[in-house]
N, C-alpha and C positions, 0 to 999 in steps of 0.2 A: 453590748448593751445599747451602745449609740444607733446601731440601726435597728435594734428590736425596737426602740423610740420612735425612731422615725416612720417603721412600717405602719406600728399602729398608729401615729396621727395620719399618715398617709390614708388608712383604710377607713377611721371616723372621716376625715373628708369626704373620701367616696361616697359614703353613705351617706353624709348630708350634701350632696351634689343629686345622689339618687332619690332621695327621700327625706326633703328637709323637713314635712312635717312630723316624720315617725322619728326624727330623732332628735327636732326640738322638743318633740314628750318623753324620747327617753332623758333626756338629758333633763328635764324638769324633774320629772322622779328622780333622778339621781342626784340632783344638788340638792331639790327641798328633802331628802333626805338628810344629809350632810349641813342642812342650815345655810346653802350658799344660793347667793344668784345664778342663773345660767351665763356662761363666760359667751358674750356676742363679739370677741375680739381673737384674731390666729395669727399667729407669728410664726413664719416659715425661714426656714435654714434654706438653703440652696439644695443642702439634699431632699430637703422635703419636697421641692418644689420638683425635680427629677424625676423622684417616685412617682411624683401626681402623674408627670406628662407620660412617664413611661406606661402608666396602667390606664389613664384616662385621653390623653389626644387621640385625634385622628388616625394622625403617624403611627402608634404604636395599635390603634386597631389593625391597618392598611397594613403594618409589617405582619402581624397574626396572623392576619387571613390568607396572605402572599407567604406563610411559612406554610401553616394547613394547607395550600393548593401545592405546595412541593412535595408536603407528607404524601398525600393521595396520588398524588405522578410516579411518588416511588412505590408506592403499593400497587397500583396498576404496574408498574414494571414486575414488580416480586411474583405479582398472579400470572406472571405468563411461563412462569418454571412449576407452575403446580399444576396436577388434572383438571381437567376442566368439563364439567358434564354438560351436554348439550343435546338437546330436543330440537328435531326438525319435524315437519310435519306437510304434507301438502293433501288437503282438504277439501272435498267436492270440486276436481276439477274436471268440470261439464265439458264435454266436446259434442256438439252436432252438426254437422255438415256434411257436404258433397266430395268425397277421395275418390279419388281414378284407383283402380285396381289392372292389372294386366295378366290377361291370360297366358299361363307360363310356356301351353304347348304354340297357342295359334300367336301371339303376341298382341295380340287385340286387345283396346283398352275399354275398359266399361267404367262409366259414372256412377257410384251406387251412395245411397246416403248411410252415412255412418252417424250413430247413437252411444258414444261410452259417458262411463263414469272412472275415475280413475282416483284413487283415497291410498297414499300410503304416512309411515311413521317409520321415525329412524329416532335409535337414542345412542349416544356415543359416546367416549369418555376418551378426551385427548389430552396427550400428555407431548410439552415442549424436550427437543434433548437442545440443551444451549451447548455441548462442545463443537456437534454436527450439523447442527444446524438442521436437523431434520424433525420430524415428527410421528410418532404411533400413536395409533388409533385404535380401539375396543368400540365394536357398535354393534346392534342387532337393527333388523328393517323387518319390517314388513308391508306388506303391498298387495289393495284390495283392487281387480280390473273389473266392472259390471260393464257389457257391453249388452246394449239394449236392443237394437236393429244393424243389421238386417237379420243379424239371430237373437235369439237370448241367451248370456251364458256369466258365468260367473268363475275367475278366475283369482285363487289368492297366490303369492309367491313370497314366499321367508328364506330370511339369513339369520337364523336364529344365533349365533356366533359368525363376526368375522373381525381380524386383526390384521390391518394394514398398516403399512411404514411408509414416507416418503421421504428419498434422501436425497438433496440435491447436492449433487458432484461439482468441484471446481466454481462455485458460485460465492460471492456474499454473503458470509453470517454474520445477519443480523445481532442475534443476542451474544456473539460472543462478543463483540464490541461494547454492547449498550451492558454488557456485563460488567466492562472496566469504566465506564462511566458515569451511569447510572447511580451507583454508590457513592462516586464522588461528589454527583450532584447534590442528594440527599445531604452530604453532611457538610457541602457550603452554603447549602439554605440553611443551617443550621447559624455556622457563620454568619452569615448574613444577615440573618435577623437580630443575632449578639449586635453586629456594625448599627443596622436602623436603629435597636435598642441606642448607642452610644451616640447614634448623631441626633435621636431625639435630644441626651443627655446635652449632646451640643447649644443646641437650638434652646431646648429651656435655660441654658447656661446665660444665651444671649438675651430671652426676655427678660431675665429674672433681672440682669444688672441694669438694663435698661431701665426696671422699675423704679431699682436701688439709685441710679443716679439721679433720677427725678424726686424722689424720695429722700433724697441726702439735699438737692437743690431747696425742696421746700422746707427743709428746717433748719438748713443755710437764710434762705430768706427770711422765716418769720424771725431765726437770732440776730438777722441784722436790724432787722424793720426793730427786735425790740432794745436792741443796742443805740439805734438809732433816735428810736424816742426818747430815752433816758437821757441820750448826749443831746438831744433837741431842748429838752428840760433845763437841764444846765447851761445852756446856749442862751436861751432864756433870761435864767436867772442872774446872767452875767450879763446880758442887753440892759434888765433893769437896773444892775448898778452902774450901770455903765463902764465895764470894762471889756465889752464885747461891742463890733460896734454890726450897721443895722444889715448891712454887706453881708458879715460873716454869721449872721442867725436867718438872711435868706439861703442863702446856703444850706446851712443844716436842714431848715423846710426844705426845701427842694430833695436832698438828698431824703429826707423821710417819706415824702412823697413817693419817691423810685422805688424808696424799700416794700411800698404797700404796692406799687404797681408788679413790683418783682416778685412778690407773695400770690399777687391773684393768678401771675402768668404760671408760677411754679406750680400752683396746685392745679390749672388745664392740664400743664404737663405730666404731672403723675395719675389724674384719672386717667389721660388718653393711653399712657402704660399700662396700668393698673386694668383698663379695658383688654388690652392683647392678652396679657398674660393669663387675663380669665377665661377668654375666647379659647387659647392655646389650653388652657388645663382642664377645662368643660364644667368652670367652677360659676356657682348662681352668683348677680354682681350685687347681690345684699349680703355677701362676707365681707368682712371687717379687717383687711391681711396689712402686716408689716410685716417686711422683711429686714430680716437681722445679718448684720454684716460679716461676712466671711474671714474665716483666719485662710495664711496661707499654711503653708509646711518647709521651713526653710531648713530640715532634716533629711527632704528625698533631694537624692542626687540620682539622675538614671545613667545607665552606662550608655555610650551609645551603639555596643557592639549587642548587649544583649537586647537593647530596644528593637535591630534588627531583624537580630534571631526570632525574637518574641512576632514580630511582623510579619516572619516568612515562614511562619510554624502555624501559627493559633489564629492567623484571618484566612479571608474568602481568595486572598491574592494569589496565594501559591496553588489551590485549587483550579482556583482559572484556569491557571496557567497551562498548570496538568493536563485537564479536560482539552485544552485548547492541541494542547500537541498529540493527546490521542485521535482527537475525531481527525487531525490532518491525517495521523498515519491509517487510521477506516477509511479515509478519503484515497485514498493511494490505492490501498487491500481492494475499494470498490470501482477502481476505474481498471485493475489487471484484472481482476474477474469477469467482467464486463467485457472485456475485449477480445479474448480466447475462448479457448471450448470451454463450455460449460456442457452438465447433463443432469437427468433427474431419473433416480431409479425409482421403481415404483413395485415392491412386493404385498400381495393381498394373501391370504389363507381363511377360508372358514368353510361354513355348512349354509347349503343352499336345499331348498326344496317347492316345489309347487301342487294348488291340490285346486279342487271344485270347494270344499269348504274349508274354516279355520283348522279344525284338529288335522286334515290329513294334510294341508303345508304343513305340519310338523312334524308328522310321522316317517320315517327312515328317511331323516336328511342324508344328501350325498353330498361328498365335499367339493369344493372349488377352490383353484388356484390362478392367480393374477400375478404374473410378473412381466416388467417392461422397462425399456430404458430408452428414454427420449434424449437426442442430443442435439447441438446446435453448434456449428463448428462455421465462424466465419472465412469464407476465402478468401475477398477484398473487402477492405473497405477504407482505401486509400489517407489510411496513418491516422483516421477515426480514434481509432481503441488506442493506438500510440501517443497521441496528440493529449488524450485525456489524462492518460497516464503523469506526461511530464508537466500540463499544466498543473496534476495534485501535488508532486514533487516539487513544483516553485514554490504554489502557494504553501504548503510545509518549511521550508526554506523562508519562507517571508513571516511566518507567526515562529519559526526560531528565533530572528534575527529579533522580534518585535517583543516575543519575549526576554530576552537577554536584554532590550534597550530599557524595556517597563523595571527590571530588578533590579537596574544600576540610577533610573530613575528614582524609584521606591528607596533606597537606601540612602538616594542623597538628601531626598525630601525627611525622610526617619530622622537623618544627621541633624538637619537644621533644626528640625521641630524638638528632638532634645536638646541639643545647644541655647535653644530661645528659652526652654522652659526650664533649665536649669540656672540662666542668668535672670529670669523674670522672679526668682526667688529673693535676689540679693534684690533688684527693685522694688520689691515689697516692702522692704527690710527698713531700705533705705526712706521710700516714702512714706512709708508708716512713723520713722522717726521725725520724719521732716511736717510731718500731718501734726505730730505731738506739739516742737517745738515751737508752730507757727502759732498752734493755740496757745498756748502759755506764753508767746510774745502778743496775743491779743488781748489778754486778761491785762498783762501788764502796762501794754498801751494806754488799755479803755481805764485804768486807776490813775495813770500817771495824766490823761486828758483832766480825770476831775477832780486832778489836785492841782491844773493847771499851769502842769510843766512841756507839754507838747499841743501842737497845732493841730484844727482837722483834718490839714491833707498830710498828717504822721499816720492819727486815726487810720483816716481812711485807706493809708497805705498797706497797716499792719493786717486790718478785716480782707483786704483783697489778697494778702497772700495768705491766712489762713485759709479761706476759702480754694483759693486755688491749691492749696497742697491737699487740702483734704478733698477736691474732686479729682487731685493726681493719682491719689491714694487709692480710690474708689477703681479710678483707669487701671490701677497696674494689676489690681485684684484680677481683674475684668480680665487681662492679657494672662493672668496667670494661669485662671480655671480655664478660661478656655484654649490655651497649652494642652491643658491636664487632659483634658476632656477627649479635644482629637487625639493626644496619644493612646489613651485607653481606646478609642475606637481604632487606631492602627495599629493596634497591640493587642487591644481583647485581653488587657492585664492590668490588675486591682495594683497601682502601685502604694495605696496607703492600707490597704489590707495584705496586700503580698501575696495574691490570689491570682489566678486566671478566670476568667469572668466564662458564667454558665449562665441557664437559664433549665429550667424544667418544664424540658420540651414535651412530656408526656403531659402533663396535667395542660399545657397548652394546646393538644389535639382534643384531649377529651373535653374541655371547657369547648 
């Protein structure tokens, strides 16, 4: 229920970021129905402020479109295991000039000018094998020769069917590699966009309290300024009888003074917040926002064996990782292929014919056969092909070693970051009481001043540790979500829902 709340104020936002005059009129229809005014004031929870940033920043545009360009890389990988039909074509290609021809009895050469035209069409339909790394082909041609001088004559020649293979022997396969990778790629952008998703989460975590501390400073201020004038007032009225003397009622003005000087400065400082935070959510700066102060959760405890697990399971980290020691070991596979024999077979089968016109290139095709094997077989090449080999071997050796250091890294960092946010629960706990007590030693201060049993500098002592506990209070919040925050982004797991965190990645390509 709590976040079906929160989506939809999240999405009325939207829509009055996209379109505030259509929905200051629907919203007028809708209260003067109802008998009310339109509400020009919003108050946002921390989650709401998340959902803004995650559907409305930059950031979470920049992550979209950087997820879309991963979808289409892995779609251009998947089309290269499917047929693929292809049209060549070459098209009025004029030749005129001067060829030597040689007479075949006397050997004498003669210069004669040559006139062709030369128009053929191929359609083919080729089809990837990723175990072998080879490739067949299904095509037909055909091929129009107009030779114009020094005779005239017209020559058509067709391969009305022909199906060729080409296999290369002892070589490099490509896709059987980019087979085992390729997929893993795909589903750590997926990852990964979950992570941008959560360090948005981060980052609006840091606006929003930044607001909140500014925003807690200036109603800290104006309750002193108005604590202040009141105890000015009776400062006052005790001057007149004279049992205040004129010392201790410039004091109080002075201190009133600071109070009104500390009220103008607080309210610079929560527009210039209040500014980012609009910039950062893409929200118009004629909304009306308070922000309402966060509870913690002093019920979650995280383990820190399953924070691990969750860390090396459900992020983009162990993917890397994966990816990283595959392409070493295709690095290896591509430098022993590279060094030794390799070869490339080459078998053709179809029906060939040639004629003076179209129909009789087609008439009693006779068949043809193409087969061939080219090799390459180095003799020397003075520890070349050897040398490559063992530098893919080191450098394999060097992303193990860097892997294995990243995983004991990642688990110490895991450790800390539950430990801290398991103890920044009891600091809440603690300064939330201490936020209470300091106020209710303020109340009772500010009575006991004017009934004239304590001094102003008791006064003033009591209001500066209320204040101080309740901006201590505001701090530990502050440390706590944002705990919370980077764990779910090194976890990719709802701890107060008890979920693994998704996204719907489909309706994300097609938007």
């Amino acid at each position: 229920m709590n976040r079906f709340r929160t989506y939809f104020l999240a999405c009325a936002v939207c829509l009055s970021c996209l379109s505030v005059p259509a929905l200051s009129a629907q919203e007028d229809s809708l209260n003067t129905a109802a008998g009310q005014e339109t509400p020009k004031h919003w108050e946002f929870t921390l989650e709401d402020v998340i959902i803004l940033a995650q559907s409305k920043s930059l950031s979470a545009l920049v992550a979209k479109y950087y997820f879309i360009s991963s979808y289409w890389q892995y779609r251009s990988y998947k089309a290269q295991f499917l047929p693929s039909l292809n049209l060549g074509a070459e098209l009025g290609q004029y030749n005129r000039s001067i060829v030597a021809l040689q007479d075949a009895e006397t050997g004498e050469t003669h210069y004669v000018q040559n006139d062709n035209m030369n128009n053929s069409l191929q359609l083919s339909i080729d089809q990837n094998i990723p175990f072998t790394g080879g490739t067949i082909s299904l095509n037909t041609y055909l091929n129009r020769f107009d030779q114009f001088s020094p005779y005239g004559a017209m020559t058509y020649n067709s391969n009305p069917v022909n199906i060729a293979y080409y296999q290369p022997i002892f070589q490099y396969n490509r896709l059987k590699w980019e087979k085992k990778t390729e997929p893993k790629r795909y589903e750590m952008s997926k990852r990964t966009y979950l992570e941008n998703m959560e360090n948005i989460a981060v980052t609006a975590t840091e606006y929003f309290f930044n607001v909140l501390r500014n925003q807690k400073s200036l109603e800290m201020a104006r309750s002193r300024y108005e604590s202040t004038r009141q105890l000015h007032a009776i400062a006052q009225e005790r001057f007149n009888i004279g049992t205040y003397t004129k010392d201790e009622l410039l004091q109080m003005e002075l201190q009133l003074l600071n109070a009104d000087i500390a009220v103008a400065s607080a309210e610079v400082g929560l527009r210039q917040a209040m500014l980012s935070l609009r910039s950062y959510l893409g929200l118009t700066d004629d909304m009306d926002i308070t922000l309402l102060t966060p509870t913690h959760h002093s019920d979650i405890v995280i383990d820190e064996e399953d924070a691990v697990t969750r860390s090396l399971q459900n992020t983009s980290f162990s993917l890397n990782n994966e990816i990283s020691l595959i392409e070493a070991e295709a690095a290896i596979a591509q430098a022993k292929a590279e060094r030794g024999f390799n070869a490339t077979l080459t078998a053709q089968f179809g029906l060939t014919q040639t004629g003076n016109d179209f129909v009789s290139s087609y008439r009693n095709p006779i068949d043809q056969e193409i087969v061939g094997l080219s090799l390459s077989v180095p003799i020397v090449d003075w520890g070349l092909g050897k040398g490559k080999v063992q530098m893919a071997k080191a450098q394999q050796e060097i992303i193990l070693t860097q892997v294995e250091q990243e995983i004991m890294d990642r688990r110490q960092d895991i450790y800390i970051r539950v430990v801290q946010f398991n103890a920044q629960a009891k600091q809440c706990d603690v300064s939330q009481k201490a936020d209470g007590i300091a106020a209710e030693r303020f109340e009772l201060a500010l009575q006991r001043f004017r009934n004239g049993t304590i001094s102003i500098l008791d006064i003033n002592t009591a209001q500066n540790e209320r204040d101080e506990a309740t901006s201590q209070y505001i701090e530990e919040l502050a440390n706590y979500w944002s705990y919370y925050y980077n764990l779910r982004k090194d976890t990719l797991y709802d701890y107060i829902y008890d979920e693994d965190l998704d996204a719907e990645f489909d309706k994300i390509i097609d938007n």
